[in-house]
C-alpha positions as CSV (number, residue, x, y, z in Angstrom):
1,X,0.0,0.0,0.0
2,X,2.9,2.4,0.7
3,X,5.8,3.5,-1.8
4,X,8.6,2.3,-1.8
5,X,11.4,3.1,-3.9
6,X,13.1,-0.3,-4.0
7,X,10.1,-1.7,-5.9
8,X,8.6,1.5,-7.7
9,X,7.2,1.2,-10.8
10,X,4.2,3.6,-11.8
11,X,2.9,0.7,-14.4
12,X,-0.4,2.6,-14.3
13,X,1.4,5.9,-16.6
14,X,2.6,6.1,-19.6
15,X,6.2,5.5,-20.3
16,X,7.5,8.7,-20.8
17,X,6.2,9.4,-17.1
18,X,7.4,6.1,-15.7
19,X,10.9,7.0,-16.9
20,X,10.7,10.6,-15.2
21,X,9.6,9.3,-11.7
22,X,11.8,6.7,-11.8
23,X,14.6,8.8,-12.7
24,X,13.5,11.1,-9.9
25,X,14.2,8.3,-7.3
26,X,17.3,7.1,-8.6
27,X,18.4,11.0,-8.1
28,X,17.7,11.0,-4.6
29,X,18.7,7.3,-3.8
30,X,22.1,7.4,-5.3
31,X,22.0,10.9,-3.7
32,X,21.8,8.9,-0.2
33,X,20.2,9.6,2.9
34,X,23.5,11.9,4.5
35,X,23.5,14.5,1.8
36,X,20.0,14.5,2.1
37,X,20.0,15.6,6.0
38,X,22.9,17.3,5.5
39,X,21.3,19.8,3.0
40,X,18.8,20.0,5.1
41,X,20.4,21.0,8.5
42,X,22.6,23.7,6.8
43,X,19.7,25.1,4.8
44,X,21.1,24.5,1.4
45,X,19.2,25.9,-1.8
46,X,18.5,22.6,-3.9
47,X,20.8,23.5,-7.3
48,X,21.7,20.0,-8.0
49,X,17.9,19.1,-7.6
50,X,17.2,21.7,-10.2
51,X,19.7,21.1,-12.4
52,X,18.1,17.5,-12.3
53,X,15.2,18.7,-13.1
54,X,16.3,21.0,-15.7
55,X,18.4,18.4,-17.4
56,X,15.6,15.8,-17.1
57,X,12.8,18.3,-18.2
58,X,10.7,17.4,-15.1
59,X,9.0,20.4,-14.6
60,X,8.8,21.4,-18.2
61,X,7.1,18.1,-18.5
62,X,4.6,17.6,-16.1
63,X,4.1,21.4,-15.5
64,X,3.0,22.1,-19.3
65,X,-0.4,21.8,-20.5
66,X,-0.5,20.4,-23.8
67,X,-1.5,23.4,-25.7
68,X,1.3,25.0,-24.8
69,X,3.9,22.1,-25.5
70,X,4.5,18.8,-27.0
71,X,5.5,14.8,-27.0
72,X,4.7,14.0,-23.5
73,X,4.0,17.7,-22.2
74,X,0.6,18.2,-20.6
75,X,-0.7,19.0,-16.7
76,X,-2.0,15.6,-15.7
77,X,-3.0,15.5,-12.3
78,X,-2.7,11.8,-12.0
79,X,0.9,12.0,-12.4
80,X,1.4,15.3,-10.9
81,X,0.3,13.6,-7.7
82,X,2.8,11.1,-8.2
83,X,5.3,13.3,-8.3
84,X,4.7,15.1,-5.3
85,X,4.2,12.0,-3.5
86,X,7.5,11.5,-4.1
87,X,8.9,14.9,-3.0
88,X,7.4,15.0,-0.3
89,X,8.7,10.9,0.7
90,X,12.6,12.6,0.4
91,X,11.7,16.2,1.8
92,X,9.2,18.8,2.4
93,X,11.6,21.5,0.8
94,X,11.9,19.8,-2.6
95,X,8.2,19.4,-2.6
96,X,7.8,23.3,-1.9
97,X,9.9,24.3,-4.9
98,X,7.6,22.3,-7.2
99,X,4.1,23.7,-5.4
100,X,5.0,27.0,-5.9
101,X,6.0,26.6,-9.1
102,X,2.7,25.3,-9.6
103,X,1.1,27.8,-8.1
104,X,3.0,30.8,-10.4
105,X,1.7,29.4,-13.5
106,X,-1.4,28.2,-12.6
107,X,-2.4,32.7,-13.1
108,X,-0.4,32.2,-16.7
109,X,-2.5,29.3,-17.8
110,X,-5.6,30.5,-17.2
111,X,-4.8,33.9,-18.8
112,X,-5.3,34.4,-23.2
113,X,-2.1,36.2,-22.7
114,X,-0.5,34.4,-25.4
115,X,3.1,36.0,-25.2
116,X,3.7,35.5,-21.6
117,X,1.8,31.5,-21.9
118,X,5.0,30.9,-24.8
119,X,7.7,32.3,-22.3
120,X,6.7,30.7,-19.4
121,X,7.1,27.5,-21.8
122,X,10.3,28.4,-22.4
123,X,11.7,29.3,-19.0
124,X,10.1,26.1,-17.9
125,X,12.3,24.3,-21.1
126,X,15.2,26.2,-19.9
127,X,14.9,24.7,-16.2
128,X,13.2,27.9,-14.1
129,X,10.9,27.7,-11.5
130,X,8.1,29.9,-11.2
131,X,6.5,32.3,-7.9
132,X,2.9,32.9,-6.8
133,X,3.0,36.4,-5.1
134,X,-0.3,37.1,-3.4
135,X,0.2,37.2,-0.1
136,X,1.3,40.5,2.2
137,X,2.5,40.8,5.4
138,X,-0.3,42.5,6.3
139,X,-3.1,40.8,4.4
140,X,-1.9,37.5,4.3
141,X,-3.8,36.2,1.5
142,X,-6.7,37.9,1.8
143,X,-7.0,39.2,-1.7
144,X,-9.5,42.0,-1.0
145,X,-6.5,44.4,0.3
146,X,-3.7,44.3,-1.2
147,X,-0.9,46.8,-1.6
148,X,0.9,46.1,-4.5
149,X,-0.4,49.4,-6.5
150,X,-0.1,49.7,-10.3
151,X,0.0,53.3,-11.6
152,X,-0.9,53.9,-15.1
153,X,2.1,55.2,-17.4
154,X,-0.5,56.3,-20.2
155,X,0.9,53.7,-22.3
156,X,-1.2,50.6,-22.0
157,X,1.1,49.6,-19.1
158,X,1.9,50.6,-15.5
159,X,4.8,50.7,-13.0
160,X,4.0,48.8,-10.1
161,X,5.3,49.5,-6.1
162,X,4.5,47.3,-3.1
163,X,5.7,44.5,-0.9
164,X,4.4,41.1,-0.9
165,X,5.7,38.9,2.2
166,X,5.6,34.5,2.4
167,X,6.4,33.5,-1.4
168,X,8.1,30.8,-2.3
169,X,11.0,30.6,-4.9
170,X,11.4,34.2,-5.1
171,X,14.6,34.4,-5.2
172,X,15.3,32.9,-8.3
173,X,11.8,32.3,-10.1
174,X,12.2,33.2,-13.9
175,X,8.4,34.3,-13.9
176,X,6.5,35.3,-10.5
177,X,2.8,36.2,-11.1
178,X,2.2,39.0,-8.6
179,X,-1.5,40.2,-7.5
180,X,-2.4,44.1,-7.2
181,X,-4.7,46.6,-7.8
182,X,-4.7,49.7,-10.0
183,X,-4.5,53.1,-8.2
184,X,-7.1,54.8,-10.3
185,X,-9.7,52.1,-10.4
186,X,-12.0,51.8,-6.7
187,X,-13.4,47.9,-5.8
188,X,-12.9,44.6,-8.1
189,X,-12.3,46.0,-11.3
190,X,-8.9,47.3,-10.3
191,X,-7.4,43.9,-10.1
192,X,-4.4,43.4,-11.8
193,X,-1.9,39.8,-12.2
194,X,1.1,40.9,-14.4
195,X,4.0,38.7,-14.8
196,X,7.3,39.4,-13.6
197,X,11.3,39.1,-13.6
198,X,12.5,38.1,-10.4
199,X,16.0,39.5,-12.1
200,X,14.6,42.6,-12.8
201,X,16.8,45.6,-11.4
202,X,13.5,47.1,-10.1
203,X,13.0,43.8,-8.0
204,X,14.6,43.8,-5.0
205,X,14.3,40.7,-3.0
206,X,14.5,41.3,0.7
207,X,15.0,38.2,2.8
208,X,14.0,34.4,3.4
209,X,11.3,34.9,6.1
210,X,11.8,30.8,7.2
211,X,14.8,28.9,8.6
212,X,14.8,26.7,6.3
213,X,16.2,25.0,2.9
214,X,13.6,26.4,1.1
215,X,13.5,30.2,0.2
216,X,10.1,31.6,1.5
217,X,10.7,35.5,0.6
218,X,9.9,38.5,0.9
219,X,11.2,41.4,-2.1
220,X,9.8,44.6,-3.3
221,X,8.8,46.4,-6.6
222,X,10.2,49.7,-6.6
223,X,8.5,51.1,-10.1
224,X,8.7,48.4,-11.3
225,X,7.3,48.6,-15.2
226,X,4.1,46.4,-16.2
227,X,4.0,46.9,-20.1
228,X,0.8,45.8,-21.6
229,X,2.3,42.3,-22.4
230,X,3.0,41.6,-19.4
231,X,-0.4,41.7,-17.8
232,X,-2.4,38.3,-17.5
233,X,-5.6,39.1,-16.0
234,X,-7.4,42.5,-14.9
235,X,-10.8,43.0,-12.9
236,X,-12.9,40.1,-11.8
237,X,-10.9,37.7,-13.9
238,X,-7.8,38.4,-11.8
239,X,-9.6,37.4,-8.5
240,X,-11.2,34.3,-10.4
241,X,-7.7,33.7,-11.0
242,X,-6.0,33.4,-7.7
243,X,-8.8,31.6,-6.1
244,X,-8.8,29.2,-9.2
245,X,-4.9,28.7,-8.9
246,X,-5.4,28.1,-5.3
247,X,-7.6,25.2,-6.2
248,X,-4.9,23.8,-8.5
249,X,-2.5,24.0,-6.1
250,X,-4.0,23.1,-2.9
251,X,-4.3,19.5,-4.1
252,X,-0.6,19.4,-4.0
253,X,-0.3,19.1,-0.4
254,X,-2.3,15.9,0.6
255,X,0.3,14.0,-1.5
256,X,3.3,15.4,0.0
257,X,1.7,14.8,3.6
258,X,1.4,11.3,2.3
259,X,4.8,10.8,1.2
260,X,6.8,12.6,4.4
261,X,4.3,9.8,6.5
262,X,5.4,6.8,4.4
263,X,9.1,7.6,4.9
264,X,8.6,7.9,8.6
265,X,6.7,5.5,9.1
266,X,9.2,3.0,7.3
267,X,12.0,4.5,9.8
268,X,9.6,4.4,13.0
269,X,8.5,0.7,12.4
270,X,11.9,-0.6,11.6
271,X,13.6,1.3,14.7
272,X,10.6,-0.2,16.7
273,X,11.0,-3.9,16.2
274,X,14.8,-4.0,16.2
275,X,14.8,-2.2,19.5
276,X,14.9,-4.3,22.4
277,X,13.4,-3.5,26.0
278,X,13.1,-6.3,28.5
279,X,14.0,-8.9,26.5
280,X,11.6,-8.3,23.9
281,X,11.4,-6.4,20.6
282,X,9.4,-2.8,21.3
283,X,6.3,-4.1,18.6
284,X,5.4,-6.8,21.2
285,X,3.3,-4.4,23.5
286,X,0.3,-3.7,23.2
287,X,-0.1,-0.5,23.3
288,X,3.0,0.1,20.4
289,X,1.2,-2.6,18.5
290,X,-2.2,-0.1,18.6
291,X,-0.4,3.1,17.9
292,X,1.4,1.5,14.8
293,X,-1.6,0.1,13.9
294,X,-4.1,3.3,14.4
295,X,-0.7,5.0,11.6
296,X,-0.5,3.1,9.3
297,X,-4.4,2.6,9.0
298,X,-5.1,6.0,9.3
299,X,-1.9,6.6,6.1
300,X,-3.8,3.9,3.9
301,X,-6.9,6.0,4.4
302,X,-4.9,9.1,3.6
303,X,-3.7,7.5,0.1
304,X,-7.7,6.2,-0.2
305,X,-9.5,9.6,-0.8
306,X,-6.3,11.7,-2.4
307,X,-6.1,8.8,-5.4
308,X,-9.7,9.0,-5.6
309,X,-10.1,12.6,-5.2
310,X,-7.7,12.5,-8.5
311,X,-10.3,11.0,-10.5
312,X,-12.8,13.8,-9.5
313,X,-10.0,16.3,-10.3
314,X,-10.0,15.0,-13.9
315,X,-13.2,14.2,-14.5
316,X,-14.6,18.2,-13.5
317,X,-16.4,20.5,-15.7
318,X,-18.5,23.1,-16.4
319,X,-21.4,20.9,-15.0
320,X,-19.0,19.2,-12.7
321,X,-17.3,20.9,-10.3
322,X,-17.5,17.9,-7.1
323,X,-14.0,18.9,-6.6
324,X,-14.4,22.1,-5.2
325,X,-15.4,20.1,-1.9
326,X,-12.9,17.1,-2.2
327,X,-10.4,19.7,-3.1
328,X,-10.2,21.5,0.7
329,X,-11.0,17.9,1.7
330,X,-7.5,16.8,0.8
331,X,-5.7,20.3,1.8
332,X,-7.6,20.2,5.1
333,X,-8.4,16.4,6.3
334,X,-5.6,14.5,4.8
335,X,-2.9,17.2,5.9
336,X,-4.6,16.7,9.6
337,X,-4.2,13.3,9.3
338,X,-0.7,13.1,8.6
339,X,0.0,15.5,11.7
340,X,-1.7,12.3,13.5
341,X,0.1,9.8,11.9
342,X,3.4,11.0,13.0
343,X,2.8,11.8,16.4
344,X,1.3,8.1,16.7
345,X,4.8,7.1,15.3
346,X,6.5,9.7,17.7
347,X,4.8,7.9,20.5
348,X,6.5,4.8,19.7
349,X,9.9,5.8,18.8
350,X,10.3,8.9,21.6
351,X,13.8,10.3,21.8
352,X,15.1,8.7,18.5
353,X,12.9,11.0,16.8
354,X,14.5,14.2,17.5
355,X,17.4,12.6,16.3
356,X,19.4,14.8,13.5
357,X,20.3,11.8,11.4
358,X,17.2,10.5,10.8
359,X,14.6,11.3,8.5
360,X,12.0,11.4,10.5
361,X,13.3,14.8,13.0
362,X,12.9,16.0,9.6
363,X,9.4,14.9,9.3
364,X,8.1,15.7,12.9
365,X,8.8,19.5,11.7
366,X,7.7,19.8,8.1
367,X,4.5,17.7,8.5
368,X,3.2,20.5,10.9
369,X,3.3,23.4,8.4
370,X,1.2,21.5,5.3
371,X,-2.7,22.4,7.1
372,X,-1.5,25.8,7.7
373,X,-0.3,26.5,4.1
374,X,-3.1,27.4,1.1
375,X,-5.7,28.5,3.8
376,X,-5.3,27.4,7.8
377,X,-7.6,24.3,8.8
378,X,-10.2,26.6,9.7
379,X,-10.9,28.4,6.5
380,X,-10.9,25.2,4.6
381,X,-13.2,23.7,6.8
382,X,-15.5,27.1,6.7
383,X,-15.2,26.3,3.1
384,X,-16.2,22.5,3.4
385,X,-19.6,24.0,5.1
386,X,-20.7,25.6,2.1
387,X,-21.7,22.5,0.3
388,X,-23.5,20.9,2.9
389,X,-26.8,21.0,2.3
390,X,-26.6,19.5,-1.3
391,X,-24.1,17.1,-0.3
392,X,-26.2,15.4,3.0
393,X,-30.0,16.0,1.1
394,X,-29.8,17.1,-2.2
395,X,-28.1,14.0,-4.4
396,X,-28.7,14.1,-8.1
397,X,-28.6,11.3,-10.1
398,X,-27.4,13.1,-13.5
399,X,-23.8,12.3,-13.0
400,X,-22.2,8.9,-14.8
401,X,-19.5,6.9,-13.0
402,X,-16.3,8.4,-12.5
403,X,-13.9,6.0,-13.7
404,X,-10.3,5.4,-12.5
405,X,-8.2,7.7,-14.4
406,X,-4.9,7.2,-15.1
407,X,-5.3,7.9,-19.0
408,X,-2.4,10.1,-20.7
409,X,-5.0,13.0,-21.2
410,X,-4.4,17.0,-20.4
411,X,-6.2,17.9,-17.6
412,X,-7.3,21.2,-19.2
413,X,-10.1,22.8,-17.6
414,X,-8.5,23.4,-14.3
415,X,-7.4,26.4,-16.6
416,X,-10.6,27.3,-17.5
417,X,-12.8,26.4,-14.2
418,X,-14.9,30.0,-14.8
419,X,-15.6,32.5,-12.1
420,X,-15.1,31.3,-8.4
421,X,-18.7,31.3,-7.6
422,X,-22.1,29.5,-6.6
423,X,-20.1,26.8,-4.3
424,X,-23.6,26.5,-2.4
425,X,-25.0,25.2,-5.5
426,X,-23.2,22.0,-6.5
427,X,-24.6,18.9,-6.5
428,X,-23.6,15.5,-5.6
429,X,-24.5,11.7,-6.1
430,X,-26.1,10.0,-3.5
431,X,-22.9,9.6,-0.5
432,X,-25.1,7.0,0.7
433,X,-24.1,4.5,-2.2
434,X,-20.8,4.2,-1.3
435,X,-21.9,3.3,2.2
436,X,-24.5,0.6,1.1
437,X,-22.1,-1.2,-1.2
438,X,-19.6,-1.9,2.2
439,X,-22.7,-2.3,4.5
440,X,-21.4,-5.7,6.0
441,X,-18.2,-4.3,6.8
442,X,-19.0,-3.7,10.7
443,X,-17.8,-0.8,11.5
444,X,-18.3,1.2,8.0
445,X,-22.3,0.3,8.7
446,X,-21.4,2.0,12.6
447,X,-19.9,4.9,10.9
448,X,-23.1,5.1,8.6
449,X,-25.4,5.4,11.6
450,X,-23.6,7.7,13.4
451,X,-24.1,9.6,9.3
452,X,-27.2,9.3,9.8
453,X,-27.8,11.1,13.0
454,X,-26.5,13.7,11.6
455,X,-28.7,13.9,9.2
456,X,-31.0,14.4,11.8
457,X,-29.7,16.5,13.6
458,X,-29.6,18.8,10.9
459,X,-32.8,18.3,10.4
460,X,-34.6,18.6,14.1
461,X,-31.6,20.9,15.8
462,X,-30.5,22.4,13.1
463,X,-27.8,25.2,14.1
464,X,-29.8,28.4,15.4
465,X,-28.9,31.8,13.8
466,X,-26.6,32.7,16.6
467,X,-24.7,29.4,16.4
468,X,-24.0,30.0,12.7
469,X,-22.3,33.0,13.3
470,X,-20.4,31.2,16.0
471,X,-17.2,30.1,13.8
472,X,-16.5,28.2,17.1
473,X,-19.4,26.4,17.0
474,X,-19.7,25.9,13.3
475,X,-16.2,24.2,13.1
476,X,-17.2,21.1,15.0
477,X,-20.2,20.4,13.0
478,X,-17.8,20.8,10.0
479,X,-15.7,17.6,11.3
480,X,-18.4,16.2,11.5
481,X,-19.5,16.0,8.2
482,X,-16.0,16.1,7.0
483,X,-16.1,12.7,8.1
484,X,-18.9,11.3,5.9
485,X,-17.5,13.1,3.1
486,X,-13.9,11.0,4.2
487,X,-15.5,8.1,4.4
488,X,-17.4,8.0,1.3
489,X,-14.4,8.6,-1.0
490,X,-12.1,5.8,0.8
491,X,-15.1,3.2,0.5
492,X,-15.3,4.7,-3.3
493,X,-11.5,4.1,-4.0
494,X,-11.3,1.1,-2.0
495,X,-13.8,-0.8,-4.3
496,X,-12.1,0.4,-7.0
497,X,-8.9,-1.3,-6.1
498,X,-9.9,-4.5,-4.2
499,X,-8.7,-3.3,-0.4
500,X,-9.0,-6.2,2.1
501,X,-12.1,-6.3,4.2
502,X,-9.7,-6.6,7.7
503,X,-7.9,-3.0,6.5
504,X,-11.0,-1.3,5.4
505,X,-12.7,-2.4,8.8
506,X,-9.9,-1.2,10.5
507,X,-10.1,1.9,8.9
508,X,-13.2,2.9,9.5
509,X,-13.1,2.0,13.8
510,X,-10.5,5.0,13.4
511,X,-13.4,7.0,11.7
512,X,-15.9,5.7,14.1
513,X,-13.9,6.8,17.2
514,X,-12.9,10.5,15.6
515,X,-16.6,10.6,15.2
516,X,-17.8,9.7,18.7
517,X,-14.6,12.2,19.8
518,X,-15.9,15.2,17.8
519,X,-19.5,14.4,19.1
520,X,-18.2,14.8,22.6
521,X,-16.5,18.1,21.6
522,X,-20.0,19.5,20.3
523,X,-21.5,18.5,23.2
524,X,-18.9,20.8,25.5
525,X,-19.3,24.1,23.6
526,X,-20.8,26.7,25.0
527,X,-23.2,27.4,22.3
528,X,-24.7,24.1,22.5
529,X,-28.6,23.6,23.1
530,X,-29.9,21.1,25.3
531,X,-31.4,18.9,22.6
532,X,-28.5,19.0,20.8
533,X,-26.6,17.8,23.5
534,X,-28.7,15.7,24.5
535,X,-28.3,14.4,20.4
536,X,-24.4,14.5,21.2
537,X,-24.7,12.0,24.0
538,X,-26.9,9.5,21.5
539,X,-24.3,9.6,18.9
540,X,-21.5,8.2,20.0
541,X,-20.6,4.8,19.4
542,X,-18.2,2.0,19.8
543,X,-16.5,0.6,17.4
544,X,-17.2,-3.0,16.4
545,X,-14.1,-4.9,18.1
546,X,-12.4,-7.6,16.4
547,X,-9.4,-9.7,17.3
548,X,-8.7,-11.3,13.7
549,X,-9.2,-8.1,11.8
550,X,-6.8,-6.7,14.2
551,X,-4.1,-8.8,13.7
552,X,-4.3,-8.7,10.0
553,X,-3.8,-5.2,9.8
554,X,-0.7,-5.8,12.4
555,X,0.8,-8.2,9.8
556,X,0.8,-5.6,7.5
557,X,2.2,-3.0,9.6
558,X,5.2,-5.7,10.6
559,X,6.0,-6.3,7.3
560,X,7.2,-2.6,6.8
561,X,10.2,-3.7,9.2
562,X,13.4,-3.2,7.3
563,X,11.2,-3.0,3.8
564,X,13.1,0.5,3.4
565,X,15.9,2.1,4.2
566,X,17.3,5.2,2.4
567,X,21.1,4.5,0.8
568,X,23.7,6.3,3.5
């Protein structure tokens, strides 16, 4: 279920893309695991990783839609998660240089800008990475104030002076698209993305902001000059565009919180049942044999909805647009997750986890900052509340089956997804299907009445006026339904690729107890009403226990013992 690069082979791409990935772990293998902490203790900028990149055409490759390239050029999103999978399973820094690069285009590819859609081709040919500079110091990302200002020259183009604060690759990036607002035009028609040089003499780069490998900056346009060409979206379209890269690019960081997990885990497991304690190996108590068990179940699950949310991804359209939810799903849940899944690994391994030679040190810190990057937990869950209704009561039955997709095909309406509106309006199949289809697994038909209930609770207690301006309050109910919407897409993916009853189970008495656990927090708040705590109380369950199933799943986590081990 895990990767692991002594067996990797993505038969499910095309060849050109096996060969790439491939390639990608030999790099870092052959590399070996002490220039890989070393770079990252001394904080090394990554050259020879981008000049493997350049050489390779890795970026140009998988970062290219087809219109703008050819051969094997095109933004697939099937192998785009692949590849930061892998990243992120060799470090959280090389994964960051590839998301933001991600993120600076994604304003270019959505723009009719035809000059600036052929150079960012060929800076991508020539081996550049790209910035995404919308965020201030004083704004954060909030895109309503910003302070880059563009002043009209008379000319059809502008000079532009402001600071923008938290960007990633701008120190070197050959393109950075950079959000702002026109000084003559009041409200949402003076939006502005214009493309610039991060080598530009009027582009003065400041500082790294982080301690880290990576280079987070901060820099400043002092009149800097916009011509005409270089502008890639104005008005409306230009705050379509950031929210519509943002939804491109949050994806990204469920598959790097999966691959920092998998190399951890195959660290914590292995250091666990070599070390001895009286007498006997550390995986012989129980309570390390639970922990290992509750990570590596609640990882599978991880990999479960991000592959599946993939197919969604792929599938979307103008009539289409499911992954708008599964989308913060992945940015929000599965990055949450992995936070879990290493601190249950933590658990086990204590002090050898602060240790500077290992990987997983390395891990403990990076796996913290994915929820709190593209939106903080909070806002994505605010965002998960918006499709709600339509999700739980509202099913359609209009849409066909979304297939497994894995096909070699350009994945070209992400760059065309339309104004970032009428979330509250989507519509879903029936979650329930997904449910019924596993209904004599024990504990997904537990999880499905515990669903259920909140269902009606919604619709008996549903949240008063006051409680739904109570972010507070609000929040819990959105873990709540976050769950169902968790569940639905693991039972979905594991169909699709024939999981074992004993994992899947196992799975799902996680999701029961989270449930029962975030019932219990609802029923604390303040805000609560009696009959909804008195609903609370009804909801919780226990999960349906099981012995067999439980060693199973234990088998599986053993035989991650000394499966892996990075090359010295």
């Amino acid at each position: 279920m895990l990767f692991n690069p002594n067996t990797y082979d993505p038969a499910h791409l095309d060849d050109e893309s096996r060969r790439l990935l491939r390639a990608l772990v030999a790099f870092f293998e052959e590399r070996g695991k002490n220039a890989l902490v070393k770079s990252y203790i001394d904080r090394a900028w990554y050259d020879d990783f981008l000049a493997f990149s350049a050489k390779e055409g890795l970026f140009a490759t998988f970062l290219t839609p087809a219109a703008d390239g050819s051969g094997d050029k095109r933004w697939d999103t099937a192998r785009n998660a692949a590849l930061s999978e892998i990243l992120g399973f060799y470090g959280l820094d090389y994964w960051y240089t590839w998301q933001v690069t991600v993120l600076g285009l994604g304003p270019v590819w959505q723009s009719a800008n035809e000059r600036q859609r052929q150079r960012a081709a060929e800076l991508l040919d020539e081996g550049h990475v790209m910035a995404f500079a919308l965020s201030e110091r004083s704004h954060g990302a909030d895109i309503y104030a910003t302070d880059m200002i563009l002043t009209p020259t008379g000319d059809g183009g502008f000079t532009a002076s402001g600071t923008k604060y938290y960007i990633g690759n701008g120190n070197v990036a050959g393109l950075v698209s950079v959000f702002g607002r026109r000084a003559d035009v009041e409200g949402p028609d003076g939006y502005v993305f214009f493309a610039a040089d991060s080598r530009h003499e009027n582009y003065h780069l400041i500082k790294n902001v982080v301690n880290k490998q990576m280079y987070v900056s901060t820099f400043e346009l002092r009149d800097y000059p916009v011509r005409e060409q270089d502008v890639l979206h104005t008005g409306k379209a230009a705050f379509d565009a950031a929210l519509n890269t943002v939804n491109v690019g949050k994806f990204n960081l469920c598959t790097a919180a999966i691959g920092i997990c998998e190399h951890a885990m195959y660290e914590a497991v292995t250091h666990a049942h070599q070390r001895i304690l009286y007498g006997k190996p550390v995986t012989a108590f129980p309570h390390v044999r639970r922990e290992l068990t509750d990570a590596y179940a609640r990882l599978v699950a991880m990999k479960l909805f991000s592959d599946r949310a993939v197919d969604y991804f792929r599938s979307a359209g103008p009539d289409d647009r499911r992954y708008l939810l599964f989308n913060p799903m992945t940015k929000m849940k599965v990055t949450t997750e992995g936070e879990k899944v290493v601190d249950l690994m933590w658990d086990v391994i204590a002090a050898k986890g602060f240790e500077a030679d290992t990987y997983f040190d390395k891990a403990a810190m990076d796996i913290r900052g994915l929820p709190k990057l593209e939106g903080t937990v909070h806002v994505n869950l605010a965002l998960i509340l918006k499709f709600m209704p339509n999700y739980l009561f509202n099913p359609t039955t209009e849409y066909a089956p979304v297939p497994t997709r894995h096909d070699p095909a350009d994945d070209a309406f992400l760059f065309r997804q339309g104004p970032a509106r009428g979330l509250g309006a989507i519509r879903f199949h029936d979650w329930r299907t997904a449910y019924d289809t596993h209904a004599t697994v024990p504990n997904v038909a537990r999880l499905r009445e515990q669903a259920d209930a909140f269902c009606t609770l919604l619709q008996k207690h549903a949240p008063t006026g006051e409680q739904q301006k109570d972010l507070d309050f609000l929040l819990s109910v959105g873990h709540l339904f976050a769950l169902i919407v968790y569940g639905q897409l693991i039972l979905e993916q594991a169909a699709l690729t024939g999981v074992g009853r004993p994992l899947l189970d196992e799975i799902f008495a996680i999701l029961v107890r989270d449930f029962s656990a975030y019932v219990t927090e609802l029923h604390g708040k303040a805000a609560t009403t009696p009959e909804q705590a008195e609903w609370a109380l009804a909801a919780i369950r226990r999960p349906v226990v099981d012995e067999s199933r439980d060693t199973a799943v234990w088998e599986q986590v053993l035989a991650l013992a000394g499966a892996y081990e990075m090359r010295p």
